[in-house]
N, C-alpha and C positions, 0 to 999 in steps of 0.2 A: 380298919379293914383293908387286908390289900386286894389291888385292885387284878382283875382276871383279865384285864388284857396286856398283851404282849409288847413289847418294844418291838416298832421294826426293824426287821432284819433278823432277828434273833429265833433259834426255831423252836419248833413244837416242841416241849419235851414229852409230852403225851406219845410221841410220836417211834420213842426210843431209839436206841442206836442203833438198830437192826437193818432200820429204814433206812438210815442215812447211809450204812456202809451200803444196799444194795444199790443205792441208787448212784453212789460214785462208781461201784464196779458195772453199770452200764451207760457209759457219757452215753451214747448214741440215743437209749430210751429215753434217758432227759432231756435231750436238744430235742426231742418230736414234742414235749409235751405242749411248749405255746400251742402249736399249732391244734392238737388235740381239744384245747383249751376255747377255740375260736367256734366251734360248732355248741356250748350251751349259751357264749353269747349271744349268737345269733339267734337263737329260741328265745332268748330272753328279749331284745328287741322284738321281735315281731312279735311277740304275745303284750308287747305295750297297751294299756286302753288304749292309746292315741289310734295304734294298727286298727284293734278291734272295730272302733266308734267309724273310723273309717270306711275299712271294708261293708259293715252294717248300710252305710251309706247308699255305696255302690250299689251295693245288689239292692236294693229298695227301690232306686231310683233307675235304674237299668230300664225299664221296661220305657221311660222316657227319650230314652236315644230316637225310635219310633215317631215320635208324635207331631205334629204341625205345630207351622204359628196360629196363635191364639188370641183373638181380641187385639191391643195395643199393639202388639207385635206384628200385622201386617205394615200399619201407618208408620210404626219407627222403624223397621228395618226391611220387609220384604217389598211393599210397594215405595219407598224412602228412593227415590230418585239420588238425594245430596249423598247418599248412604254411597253411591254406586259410583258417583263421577270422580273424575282424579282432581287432585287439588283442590279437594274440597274439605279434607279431612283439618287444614287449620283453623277453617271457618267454622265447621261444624265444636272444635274441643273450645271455642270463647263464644258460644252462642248459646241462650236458656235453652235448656234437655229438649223440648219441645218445639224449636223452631222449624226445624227442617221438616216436620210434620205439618206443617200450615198451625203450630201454635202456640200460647203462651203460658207457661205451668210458675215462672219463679220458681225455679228449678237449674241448678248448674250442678251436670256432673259427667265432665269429662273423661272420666278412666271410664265411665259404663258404654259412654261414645265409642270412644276408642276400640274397648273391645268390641262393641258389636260390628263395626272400620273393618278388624282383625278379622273377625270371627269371616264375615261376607267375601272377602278376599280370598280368603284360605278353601275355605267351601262353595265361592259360589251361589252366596247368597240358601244353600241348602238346610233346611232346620235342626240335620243331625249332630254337626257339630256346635252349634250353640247350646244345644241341649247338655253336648257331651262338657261343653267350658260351666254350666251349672251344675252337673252331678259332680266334677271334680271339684268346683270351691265348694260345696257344699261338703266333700268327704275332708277337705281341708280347714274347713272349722269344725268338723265336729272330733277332728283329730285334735286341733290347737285346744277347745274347750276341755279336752279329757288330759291334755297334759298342762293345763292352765291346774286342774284339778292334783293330779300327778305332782306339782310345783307347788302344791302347798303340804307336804307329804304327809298324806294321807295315806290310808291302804289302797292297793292296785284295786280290789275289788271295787272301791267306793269311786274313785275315777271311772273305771270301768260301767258302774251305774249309771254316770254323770254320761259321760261321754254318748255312752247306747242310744239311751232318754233322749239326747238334743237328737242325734241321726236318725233318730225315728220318730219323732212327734209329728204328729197328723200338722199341725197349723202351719207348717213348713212346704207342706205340698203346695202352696201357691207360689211360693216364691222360687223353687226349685223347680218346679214344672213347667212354670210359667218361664218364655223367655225374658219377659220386663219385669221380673221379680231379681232379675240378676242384681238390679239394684242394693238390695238388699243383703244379699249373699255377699258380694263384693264386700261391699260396707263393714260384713262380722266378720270376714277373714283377716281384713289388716285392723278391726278394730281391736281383737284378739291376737293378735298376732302383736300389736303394740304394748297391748296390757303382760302379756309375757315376755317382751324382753325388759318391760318397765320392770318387773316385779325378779326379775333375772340381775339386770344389772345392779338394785339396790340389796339384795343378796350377796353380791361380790364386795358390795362398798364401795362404789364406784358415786364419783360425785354428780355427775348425771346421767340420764338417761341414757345417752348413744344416739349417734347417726341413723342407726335403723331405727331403733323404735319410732322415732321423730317421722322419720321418712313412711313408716308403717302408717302411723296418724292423718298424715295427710296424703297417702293415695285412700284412706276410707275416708276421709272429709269431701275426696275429689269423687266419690261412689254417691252418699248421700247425706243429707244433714243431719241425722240421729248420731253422728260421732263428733257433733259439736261439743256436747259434754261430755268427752271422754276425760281433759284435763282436770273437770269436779271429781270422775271417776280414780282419777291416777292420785287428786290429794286426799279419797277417802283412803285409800289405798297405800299411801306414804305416812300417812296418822296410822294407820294401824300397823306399820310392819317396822315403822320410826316413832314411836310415840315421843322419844326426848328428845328428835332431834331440833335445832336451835331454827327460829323461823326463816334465820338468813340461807340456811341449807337447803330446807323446804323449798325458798324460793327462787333458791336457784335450781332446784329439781323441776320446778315446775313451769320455770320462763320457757324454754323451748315448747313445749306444747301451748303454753298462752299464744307466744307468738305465732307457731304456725297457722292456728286456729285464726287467731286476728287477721294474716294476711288470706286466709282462705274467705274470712266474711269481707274483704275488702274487694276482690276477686268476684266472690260471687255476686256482692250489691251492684259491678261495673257488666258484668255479663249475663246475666240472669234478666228476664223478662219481667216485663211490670205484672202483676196478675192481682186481678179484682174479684168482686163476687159478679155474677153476671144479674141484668138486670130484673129478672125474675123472681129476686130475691129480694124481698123487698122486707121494710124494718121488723114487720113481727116474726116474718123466718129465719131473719139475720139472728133475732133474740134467741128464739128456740137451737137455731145452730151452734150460737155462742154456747147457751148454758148447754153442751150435749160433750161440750169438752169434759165439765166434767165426770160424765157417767162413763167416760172411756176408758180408765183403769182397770174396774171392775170386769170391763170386756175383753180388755186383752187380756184379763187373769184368765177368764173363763175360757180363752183359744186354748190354753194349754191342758184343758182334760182334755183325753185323749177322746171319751165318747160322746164330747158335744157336738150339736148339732155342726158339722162343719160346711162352709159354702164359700165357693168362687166369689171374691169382691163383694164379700159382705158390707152392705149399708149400717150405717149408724144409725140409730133407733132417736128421734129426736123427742125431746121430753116436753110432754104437755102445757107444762105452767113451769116458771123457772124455778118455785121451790120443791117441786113435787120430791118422793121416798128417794129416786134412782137418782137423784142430782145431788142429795143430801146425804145418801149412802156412800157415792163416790167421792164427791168432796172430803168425808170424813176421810177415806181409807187411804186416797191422795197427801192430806196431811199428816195421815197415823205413819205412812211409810216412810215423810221426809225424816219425823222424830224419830222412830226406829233406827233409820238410818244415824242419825246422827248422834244420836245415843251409843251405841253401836262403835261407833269410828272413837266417841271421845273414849269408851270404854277399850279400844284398841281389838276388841273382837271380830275374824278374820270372815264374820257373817258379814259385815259389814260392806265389804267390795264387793261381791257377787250379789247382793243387794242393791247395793248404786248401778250395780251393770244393768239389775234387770229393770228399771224403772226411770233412769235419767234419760235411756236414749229413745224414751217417748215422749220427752217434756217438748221436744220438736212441734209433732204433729199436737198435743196437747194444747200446748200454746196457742198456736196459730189459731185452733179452733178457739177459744175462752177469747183471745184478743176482736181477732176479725171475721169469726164466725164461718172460718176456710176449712172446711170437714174433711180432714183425709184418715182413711176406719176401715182396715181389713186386715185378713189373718197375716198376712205377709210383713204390717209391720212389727209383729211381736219375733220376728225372726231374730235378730241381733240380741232382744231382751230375755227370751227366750235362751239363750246361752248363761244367764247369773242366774236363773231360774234352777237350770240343770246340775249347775256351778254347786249352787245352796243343797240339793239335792246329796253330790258328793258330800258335803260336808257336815249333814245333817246326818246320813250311812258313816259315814266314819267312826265312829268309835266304836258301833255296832256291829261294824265286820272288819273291823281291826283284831289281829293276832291276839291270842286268848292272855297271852302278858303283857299285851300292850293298854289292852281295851281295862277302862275303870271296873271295879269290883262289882259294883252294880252290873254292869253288863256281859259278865264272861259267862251266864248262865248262857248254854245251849238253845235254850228256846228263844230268849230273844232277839238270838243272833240270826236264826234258822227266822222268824218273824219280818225282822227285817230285810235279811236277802229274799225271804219270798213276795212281801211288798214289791221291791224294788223290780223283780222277775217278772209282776203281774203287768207293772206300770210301763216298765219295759216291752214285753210281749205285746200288751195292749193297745200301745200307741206303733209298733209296726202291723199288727192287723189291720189296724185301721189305715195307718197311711195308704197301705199297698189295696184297701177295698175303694181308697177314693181317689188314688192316684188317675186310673183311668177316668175320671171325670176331664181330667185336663188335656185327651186325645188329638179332640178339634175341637172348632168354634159348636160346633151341635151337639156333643157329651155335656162342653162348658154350660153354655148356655141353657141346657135343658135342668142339670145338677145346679144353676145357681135358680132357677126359676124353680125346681122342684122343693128348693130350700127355703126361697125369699117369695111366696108365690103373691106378695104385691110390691114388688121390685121392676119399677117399670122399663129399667134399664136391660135388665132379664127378657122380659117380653119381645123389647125392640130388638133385641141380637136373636131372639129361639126367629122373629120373623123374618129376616135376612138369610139365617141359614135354610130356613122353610122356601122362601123364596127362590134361593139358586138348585134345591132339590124339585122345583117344580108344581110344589104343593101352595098354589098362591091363594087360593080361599083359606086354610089354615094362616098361611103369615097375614093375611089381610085380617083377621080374627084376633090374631097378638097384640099385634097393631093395634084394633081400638082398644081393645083390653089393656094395654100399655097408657093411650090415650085417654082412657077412664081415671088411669090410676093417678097420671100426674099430667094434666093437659099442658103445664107450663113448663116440661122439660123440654129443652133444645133437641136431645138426641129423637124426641118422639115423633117432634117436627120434621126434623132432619131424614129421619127415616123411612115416615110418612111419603117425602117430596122425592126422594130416591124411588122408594115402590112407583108414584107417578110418573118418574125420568121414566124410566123403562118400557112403563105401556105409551110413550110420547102425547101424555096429558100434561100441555106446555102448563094451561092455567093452573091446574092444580099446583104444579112444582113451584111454578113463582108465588103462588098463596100461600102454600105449607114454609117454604123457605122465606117467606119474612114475618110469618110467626116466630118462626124460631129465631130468627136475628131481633126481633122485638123483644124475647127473653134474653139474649144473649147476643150483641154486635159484634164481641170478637167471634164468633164461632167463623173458620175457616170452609168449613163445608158448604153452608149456608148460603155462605157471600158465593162461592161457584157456581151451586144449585140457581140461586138469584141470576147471577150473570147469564150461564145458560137457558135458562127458561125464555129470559130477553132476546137472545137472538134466535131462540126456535120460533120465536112468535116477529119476529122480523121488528120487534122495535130496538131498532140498530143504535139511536142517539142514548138510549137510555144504556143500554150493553156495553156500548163505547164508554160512556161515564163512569159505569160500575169497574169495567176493568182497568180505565185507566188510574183507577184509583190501586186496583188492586196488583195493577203492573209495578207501581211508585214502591209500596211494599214489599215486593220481595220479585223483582223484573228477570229472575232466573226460573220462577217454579212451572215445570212442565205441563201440568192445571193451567194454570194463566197464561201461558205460551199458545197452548194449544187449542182455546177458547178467541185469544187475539188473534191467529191466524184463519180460524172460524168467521170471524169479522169480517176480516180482510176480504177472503173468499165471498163471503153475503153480498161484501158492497161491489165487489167486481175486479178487485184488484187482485189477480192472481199469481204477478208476479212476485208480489209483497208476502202473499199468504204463504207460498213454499217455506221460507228460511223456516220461519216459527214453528213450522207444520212438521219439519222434517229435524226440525231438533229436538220440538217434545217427542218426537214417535222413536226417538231415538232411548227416552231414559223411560217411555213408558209404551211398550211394544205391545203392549197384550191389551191396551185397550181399543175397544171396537168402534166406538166415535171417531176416536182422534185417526183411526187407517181409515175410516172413510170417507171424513175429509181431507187427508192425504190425498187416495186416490182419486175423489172429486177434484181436485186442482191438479193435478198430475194431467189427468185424460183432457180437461180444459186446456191443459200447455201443450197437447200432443205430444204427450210422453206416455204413450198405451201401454210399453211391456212395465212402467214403475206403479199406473195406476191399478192394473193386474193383481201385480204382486202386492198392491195394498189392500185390495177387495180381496184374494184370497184369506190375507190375512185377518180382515173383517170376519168374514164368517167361519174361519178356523175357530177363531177366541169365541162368537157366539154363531152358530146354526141357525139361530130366530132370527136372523139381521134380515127383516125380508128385501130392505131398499138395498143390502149389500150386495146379494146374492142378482138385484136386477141390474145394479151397478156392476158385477162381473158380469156378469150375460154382454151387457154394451161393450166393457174393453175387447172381452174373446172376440166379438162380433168384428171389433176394429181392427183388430191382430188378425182375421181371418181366421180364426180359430172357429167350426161352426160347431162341432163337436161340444167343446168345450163350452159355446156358448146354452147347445141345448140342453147341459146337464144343469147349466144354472137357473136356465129358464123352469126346469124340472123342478129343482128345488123348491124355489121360491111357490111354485105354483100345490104345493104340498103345505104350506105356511097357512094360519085363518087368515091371515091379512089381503092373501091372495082373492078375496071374496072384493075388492075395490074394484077387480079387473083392469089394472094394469099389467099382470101376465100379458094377457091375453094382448093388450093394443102394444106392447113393445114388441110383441113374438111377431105380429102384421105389420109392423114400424118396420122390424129385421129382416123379415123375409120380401120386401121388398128390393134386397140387397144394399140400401142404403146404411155410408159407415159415417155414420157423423155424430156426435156426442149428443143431438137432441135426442128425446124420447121419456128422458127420466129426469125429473128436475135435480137440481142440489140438492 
């Protein structure tokens, strides 16, 4: 049979002679045609899935440009002091994810540092452009997934599926909404972004990878640990697209990613923080945490229907006895998937790599749980895996909406093509309805909080955040209500404790704070909070030897953090030393200005040194940040009074005297102290 295509160069004869003489007797018309030529290309890139999946992206997640930080995200970037200071950013990219937050995760991941470095510099520490650096990687994988899909060629439609699907799946809202979800997102764009030039270059024939891809692998090794197995990923993936080729080939396709990977765990074992279970945890919950590894496959499967129940920092469900149905169900489907898979790869089946993608980069968090009973379980880590999920998707729609001479015999009937693009339209549509009804749960800390407690309603970590936001709204009989309800549900959590002796810092119930704050340190000794909570409690109640011990412990550790700076200076001022107390005083207020402590004993030691117009200006700034500071507001009344301000000083006296506290009657004996016209700093203790 001869064959219908043409040599080139050679022309149409379909085309006859007619055409040819016209088109010599207008050179002019044929020199335009390139250019005529350049506007169906252009249509044809941008109607790319990759475009589509993209754009689907953007406008889903738009409404997030809006929203605050949320949970983690104050402690690691907007109150993050190291976050803000200069020359700090080499310390922060070799130091565990967590330190510069007062803690320890065993966690290293310097590119998510960096960015957020970037992001705060550029912005100002403001929440719209971090949001704005998560809707854009986020449109940037779910472009790469759709031409990951596209590069195994397939039909547009079936990419176009694949791609949609990832940009809109509901279980992705946490990690794109959320600023510390960046993690994650980070993670799938250079982990995809690896996987296709891996799968690009061994297409050309090229005897390895390339400098990018490599380079690709490990800025997402540097993002999070779930692209430690990407090299397993890249040899199922080399098995099926090389089945013969010679293993000496194979291994040298696959040395550069062993090795980056090796030096990345070398890296992170020297910078990464030691992290244990805290002490609360003691050996029969360790057991139940272990076995809860393995019911966690079954769970991330279940993030991806679109109409599951979904929730903010969903907890792991710990299982009753270690061989109970849901330990034994996931076990099994954990092992049916490694056989599948490998089945799959020996068969050279192209199911096989979007297969490994969606289930290797959980063995992570998997692991850790089965080994050391370290539970890390929520929608946001099925992010990355969630992209082989989408992957399989396309490739399942493939031959279903593949051109009617392409597609097998079996399938070129109408209906079951018209079947399967309407599945796919359902699944599609469905999971962006949903995204965009739960997106707004991730607003603020009070949408979150209230949507992950409406979800998880004996989530005692839920409770303890709905009463914090309760509490800065005013409503402190309901947060006090959370609270023990929280405190029912898990009395040996740290955070309950923790949050408990904060609600007390505030009404100045010294005992309570130092009792709540070393329950919680009894559960947990590394907690950072706790040990401050402790420290302060000690010097509100004036026992100075013990305060002194606690911090000088806690100066040894980490003798730059504006916390411990400005508690030492606290000290200082107690025991009388006011010249000492300044430095510290005035360096924390420096990277943490908005707190109303730390200005008031500023301005306490200021008016002590007779420097009135500095103390001034530190009591204003006391009851700027809170209204309720009643000792602040009688602490300005005293500087105006010194400055001869009388004005000034009566509106403070006015204040304070509208406060409940006002009921002790020190209004009233400073306002007869002042009108006496005596300027002397007695009247009002420290």
């Amino acid at each position: 049979m001869k064959s219908s295509r043409r040599p080139a160069g050679h022309p149409d004869p379909s085309r006859g002679p007619g055409r040819s003489r016209r088109a010599e007797a207008h050179p002019g018309r044929a020199s335009k045609r390139p250019a005529t030529r350049s506007a169906p290309g252009l249509v044809r890139r941008l109607s790319h899935p990759a475009v589509a999946a993209a754009l689907l992206a953007v406008i889903l997640y738009l409404p997030a440009l809006g929203y605050d930080f949320v949970r983690d995200d104050h402690a690691m970037i907007e109150r993050n002091p190291f976050m803000r200071r200069e020359g700090w950013l080499g310390k922060l990219l070799i130091s565990d994810f967590w330190s510069s937050s007062g803690g320890s995760s065993g966690l290293w991941r310097p590119l998510v540092i960096l960015s957020y470095w970037l992001d705060g510099r550029l912005a100002h520490f403001a929440p719209a452009l971090f949001h704005a650096v998560n809707l854009l990687m986020h449109a940037a994988a779910a472009a790469l997934l759709a031409a990951l899909v596209v590069q195994c060629r397939l039909p547009r439609a079936a990419a176009l599926a694949g791609g949609l699907w990832f940009a809109a799946m509901p279980a992705h809202v946490e990690s794109v909404a959320w600023i510390a979800g960046r993690t994650d997102v980070l993670c799938a764009v250079f982990f995809l972004l690896a996987l296709w030039l891996d799968r690009r270059a061994r297409a050309r024939g090229r005897s390895w990878p390339g400098p990018w891809a490599v380079a690709s692998l490990a800025l997402s090794l540097a993002s999070k640990e779930a692209a430690v197995p990407f090299v397993v990923v890249a040899a199922v993936a080399d098995r099926v697209e090389r089945p013969d080729a010679p293993p000496s080939a194979r291994l040298r396709w696959l040395s550069a990613y062993a090795g980056i990977t090796a030096l990345y765990a070398a890296l992170h074992a020297r910078w990464a923080g030691a992290v244990s279970l805290p002490a609360y945890v003691d050996a029969a919950l360790r057991v139940r945490r272990s076995w809860s590894g393995w019911t966690m496959l079954p769970g991330y499967v279940s993030f991806l229907w679109p109409w599951v129940t979904h929730s903010p920092d969903r907890a792991a469900a710990l299982p009753g006895r270690p061989f109970d149905l849901a330990v034994i169900a996931g076990a099994a489907l954990l092992f049916g998937v490694v056989f599948l898979t490998a089945t799959l790869a020996l068969r050279s089946s192209r199911l096989a790599t979007p297969l490994a993608c969606f289930w290797m980069p959980l063995l992570p968090s998997i692991g850790m749980a089965l080994t050391r009973g370290y539970v890390a379980y929520a929608e946001r880590l099925v992010y990355l895996p969630s992209a082989g999920a989408a992957w399989l998707l396309g490739l399942l729609l493939g031959p279903w909406l593949a051109a009617r001479g392409d597609s097998p015999p079996s399938l070129r009937a109408g209906p079951a093509r018209w079947i399967a693009g309407s599945l796919a339209l359902v699944l599609v549509v469905g999971s962006a309805a949903r995204t965009a009804r739960i997106l707004p749960d991730w607003r603020n800390d009070g949408t979150m909080y209230r949507a992950m407690a409406r979800a998880q309603p004996r989530n005692a970590v839920a409770r303890v955040g709905l009463a914090e936001v309760l509490e800065e709204q005013g409503r402190e009989a309901e947060a006090l209500e959370e609270l023990r309800a929280a405190e029912s549900l898990d009395p040996r959590l740290p955070e309950v404790q923790v949050s408990r002796a904060g609600y007390h810092l505030r009404r100045g119930e010294w005992s309570e704070v130092l009792a709540r704050s070393r329950r919680a340190l009894a559960s947990d000794s590394t907690r950072a909070e706790a040990r401050l909570l402790e420290a302060t409690a000690l010097l509100r109640l004036r026992r100075l030897d013990q305060a002194r011990e606690r911090l000088a412990r806690l100066k040894a550790g980490d003798p730059a953090d504006p916390a411990i700076e400005s508690l030492w200076g606290q000290l200082l001022m107690l025991e009388g030393r006011f010249d000492e107390a300044l430095p510290p005083l005035e360096r924390a207020s420096r990277w943490t200005p908005d707190d109303p402590g730390l200005a008031f004993a500023l301005g306490n030691v200021c008016l002590r040194l007779g420097r009135a117009d500095e103390a001034r200006a530190a009591f204003e700034r006391t009851v700027t940040t809170d209204s309720r500071y009643y000792d602040g507001w009688l602490r300005l009344a005293l500087a105006c009074h010194v400055l001869g301000d009388s004005a000034a000083r009566d509106a403070a006296l006015g204040r304070a005297a509208l406060l409940p506290e006002s009921r002790d009657g020190r209004v009233a004996e400073l306002r007869s102290r002042l009108a006496k016209g005596a300027r002397g700093t007695a009247g009002v203790a420290p």
